[in-house]
C-alpha positions as CSV (number, residue, x, y, z in Angstrom):
1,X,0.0,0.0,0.0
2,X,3.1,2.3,1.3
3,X,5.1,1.7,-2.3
4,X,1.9,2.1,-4.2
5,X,1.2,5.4,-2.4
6,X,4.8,6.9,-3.3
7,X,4.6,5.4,-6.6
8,X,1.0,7.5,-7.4
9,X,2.7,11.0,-6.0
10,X,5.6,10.3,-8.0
11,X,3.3,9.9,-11.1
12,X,1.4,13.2,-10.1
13,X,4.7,15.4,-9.8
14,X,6.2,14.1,-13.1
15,X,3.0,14.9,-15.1
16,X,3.1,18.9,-13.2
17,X,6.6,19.1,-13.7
18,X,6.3,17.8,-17.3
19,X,3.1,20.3,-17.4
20,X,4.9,23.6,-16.0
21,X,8.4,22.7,-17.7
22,X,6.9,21.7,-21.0
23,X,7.1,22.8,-24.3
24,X,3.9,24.8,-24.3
25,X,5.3,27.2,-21.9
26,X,6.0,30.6,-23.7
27,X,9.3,32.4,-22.0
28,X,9.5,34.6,-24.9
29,X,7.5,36.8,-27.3
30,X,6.8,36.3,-30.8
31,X,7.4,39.4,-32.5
32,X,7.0,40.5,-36.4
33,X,10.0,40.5,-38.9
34,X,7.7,43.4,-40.7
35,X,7.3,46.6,-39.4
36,X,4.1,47.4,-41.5
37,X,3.1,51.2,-42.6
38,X,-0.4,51.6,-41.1
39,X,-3.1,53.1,-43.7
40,X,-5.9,55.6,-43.1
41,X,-6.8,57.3,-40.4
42,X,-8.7,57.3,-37.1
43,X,-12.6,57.8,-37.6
44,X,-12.5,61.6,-36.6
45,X,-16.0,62.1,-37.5
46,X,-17.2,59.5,-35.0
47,X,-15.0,60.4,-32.0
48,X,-16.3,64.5,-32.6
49,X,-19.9,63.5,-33.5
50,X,-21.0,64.3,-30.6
51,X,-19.1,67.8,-29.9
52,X,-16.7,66.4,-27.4
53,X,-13.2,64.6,-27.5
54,X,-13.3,62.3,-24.2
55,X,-10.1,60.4,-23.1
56,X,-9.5,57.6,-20.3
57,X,-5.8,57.8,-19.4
58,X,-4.9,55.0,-16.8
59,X,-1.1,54.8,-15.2
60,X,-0.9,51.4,-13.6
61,X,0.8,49.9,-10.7
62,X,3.9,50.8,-10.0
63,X,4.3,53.5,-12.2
64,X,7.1,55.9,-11.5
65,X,5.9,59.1,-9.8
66,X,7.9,61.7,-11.9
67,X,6.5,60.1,-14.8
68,X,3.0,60.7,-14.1
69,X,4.1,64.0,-12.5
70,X,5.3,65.0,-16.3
71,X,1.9,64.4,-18.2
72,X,-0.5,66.9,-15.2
73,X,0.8,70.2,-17.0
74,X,0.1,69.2,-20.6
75,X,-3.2,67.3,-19.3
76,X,-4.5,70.8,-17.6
77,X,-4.2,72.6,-20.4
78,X,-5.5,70.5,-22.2
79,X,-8.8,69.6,-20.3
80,X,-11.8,72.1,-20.8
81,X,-10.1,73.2,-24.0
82,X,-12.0,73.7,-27.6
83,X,-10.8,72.5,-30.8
84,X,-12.7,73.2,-34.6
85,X,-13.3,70.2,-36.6
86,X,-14.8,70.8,-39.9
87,X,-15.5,74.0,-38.8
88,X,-17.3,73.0,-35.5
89,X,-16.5,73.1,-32.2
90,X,-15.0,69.9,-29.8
91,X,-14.9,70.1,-25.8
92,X,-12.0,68.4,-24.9
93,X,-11.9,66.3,-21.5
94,X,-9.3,64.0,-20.3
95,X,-9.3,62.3,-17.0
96,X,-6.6,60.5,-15.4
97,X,-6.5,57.4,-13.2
98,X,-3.6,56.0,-11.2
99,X,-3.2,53.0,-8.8
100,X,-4.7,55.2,-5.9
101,X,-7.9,55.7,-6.9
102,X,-10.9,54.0,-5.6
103,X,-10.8,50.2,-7.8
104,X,-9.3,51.8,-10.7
105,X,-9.7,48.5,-12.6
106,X,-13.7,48.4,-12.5
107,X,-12.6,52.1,-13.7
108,X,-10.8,50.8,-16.9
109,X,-13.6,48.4,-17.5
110,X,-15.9,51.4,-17.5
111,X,-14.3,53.2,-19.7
112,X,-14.4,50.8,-21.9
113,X,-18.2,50.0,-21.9
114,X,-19.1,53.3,-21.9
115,X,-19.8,54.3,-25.3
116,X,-19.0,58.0,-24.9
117,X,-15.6,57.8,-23.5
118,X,-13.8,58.1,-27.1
119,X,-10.2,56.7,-26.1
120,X,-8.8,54.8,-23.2
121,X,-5.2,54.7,-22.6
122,X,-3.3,52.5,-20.6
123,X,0.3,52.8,-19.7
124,X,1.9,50.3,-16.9
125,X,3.4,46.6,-16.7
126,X,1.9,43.9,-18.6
127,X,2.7,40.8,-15.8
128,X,3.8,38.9,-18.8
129,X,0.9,38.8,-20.6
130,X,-1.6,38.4,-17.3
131,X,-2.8,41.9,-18.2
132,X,-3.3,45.6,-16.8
133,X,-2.1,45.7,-13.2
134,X,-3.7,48.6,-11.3
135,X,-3.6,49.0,-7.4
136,X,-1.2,46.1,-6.7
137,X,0.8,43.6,-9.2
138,X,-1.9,41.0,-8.6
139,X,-4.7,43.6,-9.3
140,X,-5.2,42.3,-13.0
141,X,-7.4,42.8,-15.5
142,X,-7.0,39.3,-17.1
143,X,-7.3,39.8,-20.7
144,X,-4.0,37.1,-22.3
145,X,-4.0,35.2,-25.1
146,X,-4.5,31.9,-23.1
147,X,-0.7,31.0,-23.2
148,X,1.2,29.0,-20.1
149,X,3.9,31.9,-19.0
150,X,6.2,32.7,-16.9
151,X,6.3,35.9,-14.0
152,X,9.4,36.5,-13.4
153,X,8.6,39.3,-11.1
154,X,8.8,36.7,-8.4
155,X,11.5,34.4,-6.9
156,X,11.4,31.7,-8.1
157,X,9.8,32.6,-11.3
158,X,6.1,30.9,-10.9
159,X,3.8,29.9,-14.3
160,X,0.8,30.5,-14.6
161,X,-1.8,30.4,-17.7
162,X,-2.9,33.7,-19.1
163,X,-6.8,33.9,-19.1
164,X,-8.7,37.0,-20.3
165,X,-11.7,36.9,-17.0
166,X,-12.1,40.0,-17.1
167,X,-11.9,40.4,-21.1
168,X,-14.5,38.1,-21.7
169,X,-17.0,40.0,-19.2
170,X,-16.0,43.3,-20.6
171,X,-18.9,43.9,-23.4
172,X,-17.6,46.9,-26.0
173,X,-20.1,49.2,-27.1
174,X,-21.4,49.7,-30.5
175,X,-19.3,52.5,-31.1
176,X,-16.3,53.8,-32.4
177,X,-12.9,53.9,-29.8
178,X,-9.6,53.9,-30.0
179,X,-7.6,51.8,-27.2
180,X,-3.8,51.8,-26.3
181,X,-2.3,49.2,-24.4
182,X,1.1,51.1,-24.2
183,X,2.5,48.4,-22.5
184,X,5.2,45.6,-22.7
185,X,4.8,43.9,-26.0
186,X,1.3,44.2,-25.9
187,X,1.2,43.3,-29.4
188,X,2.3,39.5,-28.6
189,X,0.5,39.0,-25.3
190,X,-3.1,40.8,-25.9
191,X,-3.5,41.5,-29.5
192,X,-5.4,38.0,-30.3
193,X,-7.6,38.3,-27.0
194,X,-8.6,42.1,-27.3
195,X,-9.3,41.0,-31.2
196,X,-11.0,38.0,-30.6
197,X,-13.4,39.8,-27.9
198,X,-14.1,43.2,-30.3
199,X,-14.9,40.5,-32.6
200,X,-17.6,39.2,-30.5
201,X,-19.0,42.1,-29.5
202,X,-19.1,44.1,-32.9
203,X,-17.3,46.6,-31.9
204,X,-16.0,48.6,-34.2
205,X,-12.5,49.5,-32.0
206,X,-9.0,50.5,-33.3
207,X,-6.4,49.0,-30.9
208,X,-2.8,49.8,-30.6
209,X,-0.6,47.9,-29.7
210,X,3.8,47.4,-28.6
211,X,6.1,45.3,-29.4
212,X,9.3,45.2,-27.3
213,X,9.1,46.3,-24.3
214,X,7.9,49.5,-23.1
215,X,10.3,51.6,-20.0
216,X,8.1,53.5,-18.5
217,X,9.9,56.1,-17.3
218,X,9.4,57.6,-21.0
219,X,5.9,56.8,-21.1
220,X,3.8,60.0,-20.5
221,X,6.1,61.4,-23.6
222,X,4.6,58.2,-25.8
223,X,1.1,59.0,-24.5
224,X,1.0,62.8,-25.3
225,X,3.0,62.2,-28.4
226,X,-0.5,60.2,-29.0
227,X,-2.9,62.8,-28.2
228,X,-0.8,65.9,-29.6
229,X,-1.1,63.7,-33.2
230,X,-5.0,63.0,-32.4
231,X,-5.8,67.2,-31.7
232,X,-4.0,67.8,-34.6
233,X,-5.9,64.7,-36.9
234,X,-2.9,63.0,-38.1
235,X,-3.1,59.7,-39.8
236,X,-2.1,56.3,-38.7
237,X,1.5,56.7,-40.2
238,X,2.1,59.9,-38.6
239,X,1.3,58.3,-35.2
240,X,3.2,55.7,-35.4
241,X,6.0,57.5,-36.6
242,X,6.1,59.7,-33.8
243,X,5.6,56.7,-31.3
244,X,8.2,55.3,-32.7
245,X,10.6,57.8,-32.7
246,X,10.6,58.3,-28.8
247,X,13.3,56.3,-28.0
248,X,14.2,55.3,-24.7
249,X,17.1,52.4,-24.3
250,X,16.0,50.5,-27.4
251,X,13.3,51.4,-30.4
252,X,9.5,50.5,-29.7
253,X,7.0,49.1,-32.6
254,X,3.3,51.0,-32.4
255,X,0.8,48.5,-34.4
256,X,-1.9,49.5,-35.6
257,X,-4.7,47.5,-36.5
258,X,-7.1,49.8,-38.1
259,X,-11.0,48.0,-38.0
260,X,-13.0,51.4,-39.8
261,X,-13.0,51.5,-43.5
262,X,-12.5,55.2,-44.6
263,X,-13.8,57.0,-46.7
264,X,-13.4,59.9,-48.9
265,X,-14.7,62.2,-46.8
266,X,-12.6,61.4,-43.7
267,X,-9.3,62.8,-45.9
268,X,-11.1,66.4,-47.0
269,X,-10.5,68.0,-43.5
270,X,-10.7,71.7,-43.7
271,X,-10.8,72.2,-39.7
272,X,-7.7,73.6,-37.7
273,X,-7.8,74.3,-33.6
């Protein structure tokens, strides 16, 4: 009974050894050998069709002070502010959420049901593909692509599987938004959920997306890079140039994966701010 006991334990750790040391375990991201050109532009007539410009912009956990600190004087001026788009006007208003507000992650998924907030904006740590941390590094909004990782914030490193909970009970609106995941190759670890669940939910939402990873002592300079090329209704290339030419210890990839067919229209802008 005694050898038959040890021998059934022995048979159990093999097959979670085999499990968390086996080849299904990602310990690195798959990134593109193309850096594509994105085409078109965002859908400016849906995000002013309602005479405002309303933005979500979340800092996660963790986030260095002085970085935050560096986006509150361009935010300022910018909140409350009017911009002309085709010759109307567009009340600007940008709120900002950090890991000490009040459940900032039923904030995020908020903002992202609400079908007036026009952009949501998330800057912070990945986990490694678990998703958005907000008021601690296990306050996650899971949203991964289902892969077995690794989190080598902790000693020793620990795997886990990266589900997308909180993805999956998110439901998008039926209208226009653009979202940012301005975090560690986002593009490898989120791109296929977040697809998958616009998808779903016929949402017609433009998400961007990093590949490499993201130091985030630079990011509010990424973020208002974003925003200043938004107010000013530059195209997708122009973005992502200007993404990707804020660079901070190693180059960064913005993709763009545009879901609103343009038309004619969108490109015969005669506003200005």
């Amino acid at each position: 009974m005694r050898k038959h006991k040890y021998f059934t334990s022995f048979i159990l750790l093999a097959l979670v050894v085999v499990f968390l040391n086996g080849a299904s375990i990602r310990r690195s991201v798959e990134r593109s050998v193309k850096d594509p050109v994105p085409k078109g532009r965002p859908n400016y007539d849906a995000m002013f069709a309602d005479g405002k410009l309303r933005i979500a912009v979340f800092w996660g956990w963790d986030h260095p002070r002085d970085t935050i600190m560096g986006s509150f004087p361009a935010f300022e001026t910018l909140n409350g502010k009017r911009l002309y788009y085709k010759g109307k006007p567009v009340l600007i208003e940008i709120g900002m959420i950090t890991q000490i507000n009040e459940k900032p992650k039923a904030i995020f998924k908020s903002a992202l049901e609400d079908k007036t907030i026009d952009m949501v904006i998330y800057s912070g740590h990945a986990r490694y593909g678990k998703g958005m941390a907000f008021e601690s590094m296990e306050d996650i909004f899971k949203c991964g692509n289902g892969d077995l990782v690794e989190d080598r914030h902790v000693t020793p490193a620990k795997v886990f599987k990266a589900t997308a909970d909180d993805l999956d009970a998110t439901n998008f609106p039926q209208s226009y938004k653009i979202v940012m995941l301005n975090c560690c190759d986002s593009q490898g670890h989120f791109r296929q959920s977040w697809a998958r669940r616009f998808k779903e939910c016929g949402a017609p939402v433009e998400l961007l997306t990093v590949e490499f990873p993201v130091f985030n002592i630079a990011d509010h300079r990424r973020v208002l890079n974003l925003l200043r090329d938004v107010l000013a209704f530059a195209d997708w290339k122009t973005i992502k140039k200007n993404y990707d030419s804020e660079i901070h210890r190693r180059k960064n990839r913005l993709i763009i994966d545009p879901v609103y067919n343009h038309s004619d229209d969108d490109f015969a802008m005669d506003s200005a701010f």
